[in-house]
LUMLUMPA-170908 format. One record per residue: x, y, z of N, C-alpha, C, CB in turn; residue in one letter. Coordinates in pm, whole numbers, plus 50000, padded with zeros to 5 digits. Atoms other than C-alpha are relative to their C-alpha. Glycine has a CB too. Layout:
XYZXYZXYZXYZA/...
***
This chain:
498914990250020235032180061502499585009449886501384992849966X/500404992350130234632212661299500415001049921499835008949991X/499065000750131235862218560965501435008150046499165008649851X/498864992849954237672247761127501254991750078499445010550091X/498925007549922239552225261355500444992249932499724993750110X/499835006550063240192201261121501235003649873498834997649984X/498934993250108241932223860861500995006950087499305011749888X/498504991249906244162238061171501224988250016499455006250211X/498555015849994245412198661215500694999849901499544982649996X/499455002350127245832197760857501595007450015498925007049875X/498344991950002248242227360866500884998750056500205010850024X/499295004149920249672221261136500894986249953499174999050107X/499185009249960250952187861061500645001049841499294985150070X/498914998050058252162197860712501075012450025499594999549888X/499074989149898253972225660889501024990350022499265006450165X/499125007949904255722198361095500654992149886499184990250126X/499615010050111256082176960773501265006849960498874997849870X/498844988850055258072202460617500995007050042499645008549963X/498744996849882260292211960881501004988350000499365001250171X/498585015349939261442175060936500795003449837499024973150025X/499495001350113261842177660546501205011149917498864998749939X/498854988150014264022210360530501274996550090499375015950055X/499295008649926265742194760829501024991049951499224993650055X/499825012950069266682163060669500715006449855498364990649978X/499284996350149267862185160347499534995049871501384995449995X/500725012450113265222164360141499395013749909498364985350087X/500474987450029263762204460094501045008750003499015004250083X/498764989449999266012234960048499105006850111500515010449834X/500474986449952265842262860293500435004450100498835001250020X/499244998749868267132261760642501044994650039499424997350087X/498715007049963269672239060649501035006449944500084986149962X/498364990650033273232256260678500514991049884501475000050159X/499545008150100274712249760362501864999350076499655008749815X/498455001049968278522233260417500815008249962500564990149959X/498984989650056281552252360384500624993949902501045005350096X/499405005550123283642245860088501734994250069500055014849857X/498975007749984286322219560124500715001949914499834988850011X/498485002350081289882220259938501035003450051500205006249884X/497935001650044293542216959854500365010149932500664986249887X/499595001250136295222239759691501755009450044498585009249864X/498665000449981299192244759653500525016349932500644985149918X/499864989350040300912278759599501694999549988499255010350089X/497915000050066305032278559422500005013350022500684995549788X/499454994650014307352301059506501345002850043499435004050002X/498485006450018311042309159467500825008050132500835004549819X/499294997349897312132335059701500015003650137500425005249969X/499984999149848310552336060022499924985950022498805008850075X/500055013449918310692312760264498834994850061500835000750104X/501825001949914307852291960418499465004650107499624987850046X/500544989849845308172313160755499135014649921501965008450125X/500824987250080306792342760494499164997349981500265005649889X/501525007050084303732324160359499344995850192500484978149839X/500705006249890302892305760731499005010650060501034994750109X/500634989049957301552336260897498695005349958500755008249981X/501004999750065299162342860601498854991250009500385000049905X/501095010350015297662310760568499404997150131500534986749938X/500015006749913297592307560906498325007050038501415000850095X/501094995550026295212337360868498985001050021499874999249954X/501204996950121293092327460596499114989750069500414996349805X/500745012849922292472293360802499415008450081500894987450081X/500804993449899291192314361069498175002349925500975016750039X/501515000950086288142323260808499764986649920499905012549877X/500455013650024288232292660636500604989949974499374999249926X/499205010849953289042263960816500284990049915499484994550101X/500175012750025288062238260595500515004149828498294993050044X/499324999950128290472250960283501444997050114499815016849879X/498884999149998294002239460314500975006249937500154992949999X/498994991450045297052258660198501634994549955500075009550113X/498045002349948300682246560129500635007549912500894982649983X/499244993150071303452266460019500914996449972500215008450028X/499055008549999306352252459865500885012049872499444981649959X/499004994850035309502268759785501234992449864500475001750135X/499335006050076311102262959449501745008649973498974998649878X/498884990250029314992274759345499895004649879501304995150013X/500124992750059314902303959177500494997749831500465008350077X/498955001150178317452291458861499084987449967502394994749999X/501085009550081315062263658785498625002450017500124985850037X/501814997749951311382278158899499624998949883499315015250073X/500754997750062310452288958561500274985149902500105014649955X/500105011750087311542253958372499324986650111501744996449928X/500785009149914309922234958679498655001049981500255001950136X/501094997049983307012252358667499294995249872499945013150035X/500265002650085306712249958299499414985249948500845004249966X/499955012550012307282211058302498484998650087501494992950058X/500955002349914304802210858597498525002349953500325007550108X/500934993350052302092231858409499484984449871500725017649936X/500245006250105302642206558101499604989850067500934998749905X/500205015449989302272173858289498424999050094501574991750096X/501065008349884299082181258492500175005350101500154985050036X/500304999449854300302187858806501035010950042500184984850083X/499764982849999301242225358844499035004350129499375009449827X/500764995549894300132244859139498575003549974500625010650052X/501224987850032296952263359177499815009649985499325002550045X/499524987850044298942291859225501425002549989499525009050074X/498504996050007302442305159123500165012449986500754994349898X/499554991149956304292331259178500675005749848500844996250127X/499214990750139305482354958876500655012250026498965005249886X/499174981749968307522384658836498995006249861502615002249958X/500694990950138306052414858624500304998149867500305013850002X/499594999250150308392413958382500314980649940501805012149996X/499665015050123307532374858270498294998149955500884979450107X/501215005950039303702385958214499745002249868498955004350074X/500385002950175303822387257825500454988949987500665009349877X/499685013149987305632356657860498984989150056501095000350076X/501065009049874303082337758108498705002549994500265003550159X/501444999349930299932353758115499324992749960499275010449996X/500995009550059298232327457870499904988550065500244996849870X/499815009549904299062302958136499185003050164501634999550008X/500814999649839296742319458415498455005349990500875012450117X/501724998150071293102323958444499375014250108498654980150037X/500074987349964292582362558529498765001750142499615008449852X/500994997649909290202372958806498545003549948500485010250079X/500954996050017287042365058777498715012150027499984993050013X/501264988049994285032401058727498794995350008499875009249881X/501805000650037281352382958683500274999950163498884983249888X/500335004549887281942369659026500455007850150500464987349987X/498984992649895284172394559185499575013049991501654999349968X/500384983950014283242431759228501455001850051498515008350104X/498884993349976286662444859162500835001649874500704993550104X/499874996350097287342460958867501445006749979498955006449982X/498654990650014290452480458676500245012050049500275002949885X/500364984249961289532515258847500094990050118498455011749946X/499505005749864289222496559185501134998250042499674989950022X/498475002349960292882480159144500945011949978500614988249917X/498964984250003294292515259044499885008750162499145013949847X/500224987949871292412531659346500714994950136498155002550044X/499675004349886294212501959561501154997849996499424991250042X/498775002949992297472492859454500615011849932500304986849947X/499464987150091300752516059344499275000149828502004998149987X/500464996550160300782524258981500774994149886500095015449969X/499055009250046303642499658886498874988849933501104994150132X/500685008449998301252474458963498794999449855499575001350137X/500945003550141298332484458745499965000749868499165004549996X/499024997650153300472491358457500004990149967501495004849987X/499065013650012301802457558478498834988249992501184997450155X/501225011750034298432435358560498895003950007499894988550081X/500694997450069296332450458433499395001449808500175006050063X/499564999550148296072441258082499025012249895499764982549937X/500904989350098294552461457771498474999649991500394997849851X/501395004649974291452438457776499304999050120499914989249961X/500674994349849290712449458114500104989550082498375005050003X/499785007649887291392414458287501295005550059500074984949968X/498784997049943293192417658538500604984450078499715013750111X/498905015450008296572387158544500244996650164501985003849907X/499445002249837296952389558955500175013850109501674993349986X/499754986749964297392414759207501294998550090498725007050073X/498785001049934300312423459403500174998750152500635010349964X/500155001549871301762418259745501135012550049500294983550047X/499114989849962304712442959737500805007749855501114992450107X/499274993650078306842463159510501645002950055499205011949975X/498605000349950310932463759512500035014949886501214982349969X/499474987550108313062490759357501434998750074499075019150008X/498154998949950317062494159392499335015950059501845000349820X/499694993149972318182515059578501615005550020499324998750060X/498594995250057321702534559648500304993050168500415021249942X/499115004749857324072517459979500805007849984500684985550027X/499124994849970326532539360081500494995550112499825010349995X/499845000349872329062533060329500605013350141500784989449983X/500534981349859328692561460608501654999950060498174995250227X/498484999149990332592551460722500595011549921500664987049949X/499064992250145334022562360365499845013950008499434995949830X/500284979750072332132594160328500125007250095498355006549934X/500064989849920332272608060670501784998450028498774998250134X/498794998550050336122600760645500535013349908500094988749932X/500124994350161335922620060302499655012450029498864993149889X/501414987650000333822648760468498985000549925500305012849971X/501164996850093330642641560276499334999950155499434987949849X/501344999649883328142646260531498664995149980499645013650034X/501105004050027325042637760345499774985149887499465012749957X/499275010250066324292608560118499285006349856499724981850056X/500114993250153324042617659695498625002549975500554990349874X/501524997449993320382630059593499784996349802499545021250075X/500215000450127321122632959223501294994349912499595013449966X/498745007650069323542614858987500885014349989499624990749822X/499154990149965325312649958974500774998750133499275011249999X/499245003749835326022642159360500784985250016498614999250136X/499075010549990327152610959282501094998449928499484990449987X/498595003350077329582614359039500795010850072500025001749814X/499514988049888330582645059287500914994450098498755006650091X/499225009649895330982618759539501204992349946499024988850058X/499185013350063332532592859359501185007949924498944988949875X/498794991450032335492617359234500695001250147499555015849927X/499644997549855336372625459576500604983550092498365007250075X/499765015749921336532586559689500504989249895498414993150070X/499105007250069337832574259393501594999449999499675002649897X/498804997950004341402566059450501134990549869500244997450149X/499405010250091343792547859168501585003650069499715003149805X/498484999349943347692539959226500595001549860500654985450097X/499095001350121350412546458957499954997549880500624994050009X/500385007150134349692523558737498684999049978500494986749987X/500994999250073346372533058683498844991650097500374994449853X/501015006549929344562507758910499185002650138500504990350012X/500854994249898341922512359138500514990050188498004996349923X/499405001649851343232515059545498114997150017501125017750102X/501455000649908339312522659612499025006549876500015011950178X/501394998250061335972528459427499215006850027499364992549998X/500994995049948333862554159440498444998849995500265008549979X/501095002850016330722538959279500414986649897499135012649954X/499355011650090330332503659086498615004649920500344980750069X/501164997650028328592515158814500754992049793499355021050053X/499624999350228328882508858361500644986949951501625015049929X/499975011850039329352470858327498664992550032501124994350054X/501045009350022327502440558287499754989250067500054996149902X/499655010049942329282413058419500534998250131500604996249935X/500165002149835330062423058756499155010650051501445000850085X/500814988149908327432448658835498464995050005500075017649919X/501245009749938324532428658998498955014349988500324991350206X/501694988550010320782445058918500755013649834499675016050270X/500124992750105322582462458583498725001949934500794995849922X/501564996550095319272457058393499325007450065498954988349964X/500884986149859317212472058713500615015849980500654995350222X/499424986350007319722502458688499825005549841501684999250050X/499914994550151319772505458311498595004249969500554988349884X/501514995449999315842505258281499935010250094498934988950037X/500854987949877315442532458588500565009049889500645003550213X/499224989850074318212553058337499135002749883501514995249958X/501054997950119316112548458047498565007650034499614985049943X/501194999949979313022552658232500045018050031499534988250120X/499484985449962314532587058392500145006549898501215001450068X/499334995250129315452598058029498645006449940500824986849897X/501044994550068311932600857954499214991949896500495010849943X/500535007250182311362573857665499314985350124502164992849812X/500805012949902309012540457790500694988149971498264996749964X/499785009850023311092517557639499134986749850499934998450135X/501495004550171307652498657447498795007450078499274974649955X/501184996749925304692516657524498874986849975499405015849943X/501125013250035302162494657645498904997749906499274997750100X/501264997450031299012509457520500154996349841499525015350044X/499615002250198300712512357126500564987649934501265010549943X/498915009250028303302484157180501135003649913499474989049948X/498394994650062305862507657008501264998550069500065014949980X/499145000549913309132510057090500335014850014501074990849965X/499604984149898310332541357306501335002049993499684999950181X/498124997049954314272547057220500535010549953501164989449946X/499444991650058315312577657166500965005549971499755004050012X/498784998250011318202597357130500425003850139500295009349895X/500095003549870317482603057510500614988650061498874999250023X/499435013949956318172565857574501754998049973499094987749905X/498845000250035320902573557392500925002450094500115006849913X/499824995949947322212593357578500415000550222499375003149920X/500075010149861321352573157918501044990050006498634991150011X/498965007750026323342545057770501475002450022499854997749892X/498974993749996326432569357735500405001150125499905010349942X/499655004049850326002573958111500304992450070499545000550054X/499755011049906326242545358251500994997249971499274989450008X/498395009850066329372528158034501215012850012499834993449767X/498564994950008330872562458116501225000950156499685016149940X/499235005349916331932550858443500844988150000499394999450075X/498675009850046334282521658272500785008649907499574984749913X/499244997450114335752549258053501305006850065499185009249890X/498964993849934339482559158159499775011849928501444993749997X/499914988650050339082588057943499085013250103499474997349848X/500744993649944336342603258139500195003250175498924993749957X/499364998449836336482618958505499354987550055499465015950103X/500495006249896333862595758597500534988250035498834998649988X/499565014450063335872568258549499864993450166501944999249903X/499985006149863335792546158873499754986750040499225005750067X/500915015250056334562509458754501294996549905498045002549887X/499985012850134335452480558492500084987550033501205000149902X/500205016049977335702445158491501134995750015499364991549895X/498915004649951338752436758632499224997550209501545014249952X/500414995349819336772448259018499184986749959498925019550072X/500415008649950335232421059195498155007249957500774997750162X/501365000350099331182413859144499825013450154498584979549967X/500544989749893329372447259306500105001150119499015000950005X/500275000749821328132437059644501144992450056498454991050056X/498955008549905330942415559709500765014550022501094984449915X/499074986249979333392450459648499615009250083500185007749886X/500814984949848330652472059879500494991250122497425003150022X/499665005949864331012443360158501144997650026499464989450030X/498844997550020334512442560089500625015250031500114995949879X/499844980349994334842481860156501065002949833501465007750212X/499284994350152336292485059755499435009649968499984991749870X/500804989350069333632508059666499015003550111499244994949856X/500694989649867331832535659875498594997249988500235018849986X/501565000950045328592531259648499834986849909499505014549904X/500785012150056326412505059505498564997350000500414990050058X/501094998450012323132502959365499204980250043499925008249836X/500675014850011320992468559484498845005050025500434987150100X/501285001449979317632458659558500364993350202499164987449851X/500334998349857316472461659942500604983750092498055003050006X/499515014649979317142419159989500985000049996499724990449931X/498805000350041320662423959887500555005550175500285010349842X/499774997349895321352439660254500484991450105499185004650022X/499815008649890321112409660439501324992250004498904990850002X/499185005950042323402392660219501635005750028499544998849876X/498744993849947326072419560262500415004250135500135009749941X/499484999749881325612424460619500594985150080498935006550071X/499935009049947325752387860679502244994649948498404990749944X/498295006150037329682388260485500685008850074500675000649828X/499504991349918330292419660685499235009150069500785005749944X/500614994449903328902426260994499705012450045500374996550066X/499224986149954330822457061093499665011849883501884997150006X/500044992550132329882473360762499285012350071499114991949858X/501474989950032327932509260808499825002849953499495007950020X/500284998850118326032512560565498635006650027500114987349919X/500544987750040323652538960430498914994149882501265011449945X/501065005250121320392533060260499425015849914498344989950094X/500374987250046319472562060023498884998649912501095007049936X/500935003650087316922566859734500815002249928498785004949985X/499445004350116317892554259413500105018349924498824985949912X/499904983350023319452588859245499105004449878501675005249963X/501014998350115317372604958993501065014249916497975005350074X/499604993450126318582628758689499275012250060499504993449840X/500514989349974318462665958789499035008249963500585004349999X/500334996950129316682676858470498674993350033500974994749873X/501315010750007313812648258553498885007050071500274984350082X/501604989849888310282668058654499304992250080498495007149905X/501205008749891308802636658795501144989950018498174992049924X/499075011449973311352609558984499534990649923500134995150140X/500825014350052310992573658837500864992550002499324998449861X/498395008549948313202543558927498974990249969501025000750188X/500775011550003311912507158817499814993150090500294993149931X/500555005549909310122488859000499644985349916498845009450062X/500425011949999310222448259004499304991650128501034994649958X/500245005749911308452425759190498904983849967499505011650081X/500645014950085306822385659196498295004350098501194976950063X/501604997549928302772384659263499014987749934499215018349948X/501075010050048300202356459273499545000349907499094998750052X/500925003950064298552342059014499444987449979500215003549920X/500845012449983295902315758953500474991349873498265003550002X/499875007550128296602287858712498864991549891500864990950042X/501255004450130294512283858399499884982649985500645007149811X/500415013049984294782244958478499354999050183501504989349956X/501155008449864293592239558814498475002250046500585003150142X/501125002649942290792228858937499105007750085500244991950050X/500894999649823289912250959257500255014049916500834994450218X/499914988250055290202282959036499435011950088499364998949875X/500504993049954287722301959252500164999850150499014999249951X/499814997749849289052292259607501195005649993499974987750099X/498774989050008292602302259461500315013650019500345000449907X/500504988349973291142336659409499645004950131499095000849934X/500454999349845289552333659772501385005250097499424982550055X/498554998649884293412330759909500445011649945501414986850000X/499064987750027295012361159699499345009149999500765000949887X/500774983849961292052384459771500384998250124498145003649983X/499784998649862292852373660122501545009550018500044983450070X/499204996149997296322377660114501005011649925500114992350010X/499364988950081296772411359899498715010450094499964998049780X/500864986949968293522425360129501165007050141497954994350067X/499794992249897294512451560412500824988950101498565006950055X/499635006949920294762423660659501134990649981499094995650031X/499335006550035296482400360479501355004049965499434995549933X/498374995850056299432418960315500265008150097500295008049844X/499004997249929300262436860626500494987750042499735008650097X/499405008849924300702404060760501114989449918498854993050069X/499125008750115302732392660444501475006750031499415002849808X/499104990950038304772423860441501045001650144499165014049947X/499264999049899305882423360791501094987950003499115000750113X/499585018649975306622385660784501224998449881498264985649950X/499135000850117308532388260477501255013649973498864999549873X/498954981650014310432428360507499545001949852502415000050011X/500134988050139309032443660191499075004150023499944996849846X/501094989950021307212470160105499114996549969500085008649929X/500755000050081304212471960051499085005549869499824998450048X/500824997750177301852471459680498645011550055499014978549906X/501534995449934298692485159898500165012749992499564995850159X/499784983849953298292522359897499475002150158498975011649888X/500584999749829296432522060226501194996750076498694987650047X/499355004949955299322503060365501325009949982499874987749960X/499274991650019301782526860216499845006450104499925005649898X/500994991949909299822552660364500575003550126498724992450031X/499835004149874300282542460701501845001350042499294983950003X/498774996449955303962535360676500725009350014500514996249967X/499364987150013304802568260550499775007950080499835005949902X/499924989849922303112586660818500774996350147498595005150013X/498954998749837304542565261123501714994049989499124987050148X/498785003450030307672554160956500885006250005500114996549919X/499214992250043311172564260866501124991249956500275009950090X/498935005349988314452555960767500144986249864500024995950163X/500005008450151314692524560485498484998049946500734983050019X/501375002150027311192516060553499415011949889499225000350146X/500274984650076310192551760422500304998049854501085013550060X/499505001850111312092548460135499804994349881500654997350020X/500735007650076311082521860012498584998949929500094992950055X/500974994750010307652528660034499515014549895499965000850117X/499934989650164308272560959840500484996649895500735011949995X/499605007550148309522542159578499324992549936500964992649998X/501555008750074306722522559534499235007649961499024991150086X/501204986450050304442552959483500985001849860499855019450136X/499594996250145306992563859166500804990649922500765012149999X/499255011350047308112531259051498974996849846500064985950138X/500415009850110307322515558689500584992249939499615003949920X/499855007750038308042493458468499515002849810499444991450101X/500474999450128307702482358091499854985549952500915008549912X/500855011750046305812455257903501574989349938498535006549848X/498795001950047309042434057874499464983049945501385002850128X/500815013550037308012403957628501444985450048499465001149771X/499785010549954310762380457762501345005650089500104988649889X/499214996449928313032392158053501814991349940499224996350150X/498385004950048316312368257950500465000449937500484992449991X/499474991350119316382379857629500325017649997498934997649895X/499644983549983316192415757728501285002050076498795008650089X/498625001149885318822411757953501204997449905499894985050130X/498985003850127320772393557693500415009849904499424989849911X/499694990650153320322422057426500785016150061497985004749894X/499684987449882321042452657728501654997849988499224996850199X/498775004149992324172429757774500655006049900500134987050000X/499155003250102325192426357452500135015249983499484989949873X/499544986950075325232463757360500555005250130498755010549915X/498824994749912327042473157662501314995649997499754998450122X/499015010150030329442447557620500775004649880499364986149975X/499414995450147330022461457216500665015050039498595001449861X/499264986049954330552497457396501455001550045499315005150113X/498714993849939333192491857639501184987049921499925000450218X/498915006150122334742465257367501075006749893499174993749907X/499644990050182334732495557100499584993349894501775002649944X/500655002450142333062471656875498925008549960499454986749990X/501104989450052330252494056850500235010150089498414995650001X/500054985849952329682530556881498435003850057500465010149868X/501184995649939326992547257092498814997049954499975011550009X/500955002150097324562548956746499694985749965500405006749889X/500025014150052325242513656678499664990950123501444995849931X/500385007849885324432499557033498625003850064501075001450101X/501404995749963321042518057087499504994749864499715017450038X/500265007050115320452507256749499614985949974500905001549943X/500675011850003320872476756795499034989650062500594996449990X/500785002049872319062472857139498414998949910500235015550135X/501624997649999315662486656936500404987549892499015018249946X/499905012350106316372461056637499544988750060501444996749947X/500055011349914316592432756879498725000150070501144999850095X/501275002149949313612442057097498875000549908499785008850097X/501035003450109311562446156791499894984649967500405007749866X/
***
């Protein structure tokens, strides 16, 4: 045998050697590496598990061999469940937050990994509204979660009352509504209200006050705290906002048409007490489901005539990963799924909200109309402000509305004390 032939066996049979041995996985190189196996659990308070199924059902489609569960907590205990849950260990992988609890929360979640992720703060601006990247997007450029939708109140009218009334159209600007709401406000004798033309300038029965009071502020021009400085934003503007609102509990004033004697908001709209009423888009179901027969009128939230650019707040809850679990990087796997193109239409349908996506916007606005629309444009001019603990803000909003239509405090002394307090 020649050498030549000899060194062809050779090769040849470590050729073959090394095949069985890449084979066998004893060598790296050809053998399909496995897919990644896990668990991992996702809290949240106000959809239902028919909203989430659809998604996951998905994400399984790409990868089978992650599981998903979604589990629905109640809303008045989520954040002391979650808390407890976080402390003991056994906290989701992902939970569900609202915007205004991420100065509160964010040290509790473990941001999106940029080394591993190509998707930067200029990316999430170029993809979601502008609520959004206000909100999670922090100063240090992580970014806390991304979104799946955006809410915003809006105005219900009922289309009965006003075409009764001769209004023909529905209010565009708080000028048109206090227009309206004169016209449909009726009182008897003694002063008390037969009918309502808007439920507006309390605390304690006007459901989404804080939502309405922030769009007023926000409309006014002042930020409330700016994020970038962390100042506070209250001017004599706010002032001035404030005055508006509480001046629909004032008998002195025309607008008068409110106080706290009337039943809570939406019960008085589904009740036909009041023509107008500001909620959030979810609130619909609730009032068509107490009154069927209702017709009712979806409008955009009114804006201040004077205002050069609309702006109405915008809340909404959006994944995030939890700085304790374990599967940190398949968590990420599910909320790039379910915030991409594919995924959040199939969230947004499944669930009725708008969507966070501009692409998705996009789309609705050109083949849409009617609430959908609406909504959608409201997500394009919706914001928000860095609110360091929502139940205290609420609490302090309260309290100086509360000192107004008391007369314990005067106008100066209730914006006053609002910035004191949020400081």
């Amino acid at each position: 045998m020649s050498n030549t032939t000899k060194y062809a066996l050779i090769a040849v049979g470590v050729l073959f050697l090394a095949v069985i041995l890449v084979l066998l996985g004893i060598l790296p190189g050809l053998k399909t590496a496995q897919p990644t196996t896990a668990k991992i659990s996702v809290w949240g308070m106000r959809d239902d598990e028919s909203s989430w199924l659809p998604v996951i059902s998905g994400f399984n489609e790409k990868y089978p061999n992650i599981s998903v569960k979604y589990t629905k907590i109640s809303e008045d205990t989520y954040e002391e469940n979650l808390l407890n849950a976080l402390a003991e260990n056994k906290g989701p992988d992902i939970f569900m937050l609202k915007n205004s609890w991420i100065t509160k929360h964010k040290d509790k979640t473990a941001p999106l990994p940029q080394d591993s992720i190509a998707f930067s703060p200029s990316d999430f601006k170029n993809t979601f509204a502008d609520v959004a990247a206000d909100d999670l997007v922090l100063k240090d450029g992580n970014i806390v979660g991304l979104p799946l939708f955006v809410d915003t109140p809006v105005l219900l009218y009922n289309k009965d009352i006003f075409n009764v009334a001769g209004i023909a159209q529905a209010p565009v600007t708080w000028g048109d509504v206090l227009a309206d709401s004169k016209k449909l406000t009726r009182r008897n004798a003694a002063g008390d209200f037969i009918s309502s033309g808007v439920a507006l300038g309390t605390t304690q029965n006007v459901t989404h006050f804080f939502e309405i009071l922030n769009s007023l502020f926000l409309q006014s021009g002042d930020k409330i705290i700016d994020k970038n400085s962390g100042q506070l934003n209250l001017t004599d503007r706010s002032r001035q906002a404030l005055d508006f609102y509480t001046s629909f509990t004032n008998p002195a004033k025309s607008n008068y048409s409110w106080n706290d004697r009337q039943p809570e908001s939406l019960d008085a709209f589904a009740q036909e007490k009041t023509a107008m009423v500001i909620a959030l888009p979810e609130d619909l179901k609730t009032i068509m489901a107490k009154n069927p027969h209702l017709n009712v009128g979806v409008a955009f939230f009114p804006q201040t005539a004077s205002t050069p650019i609309p702006v109405v707040y915008g809340s909404y809850f959006f994944p995030a990963v939890s700085k304790a679990s374990l599967n940190q990087a398949v968590a990420w796997q599910f909320i790039l799924y379910a915030t991409s193109p594919e995924g959040a239409d199939i969230y947004t349908k499944a669930a009725n909200r708008p969507a966070a996506r501009r692409d998705l916007i996009s789309t609705g606005l050109s083949s849409g109309d009617g609430n959908a629309y609406i909504l959608l444009r409201q997500a394009l001019i919706a914001h928000s402000w860095p609110v360091p603990d929502e139940k205290s803000a609420i609490i302090i909003f309260q309290s100086a509305i509360d000192g107004l239509l008391s007369k314990s405090l005067g106008l100066d002394q209730a914006i006053e004390q609002i910035r004191s307090q949020l400081t």
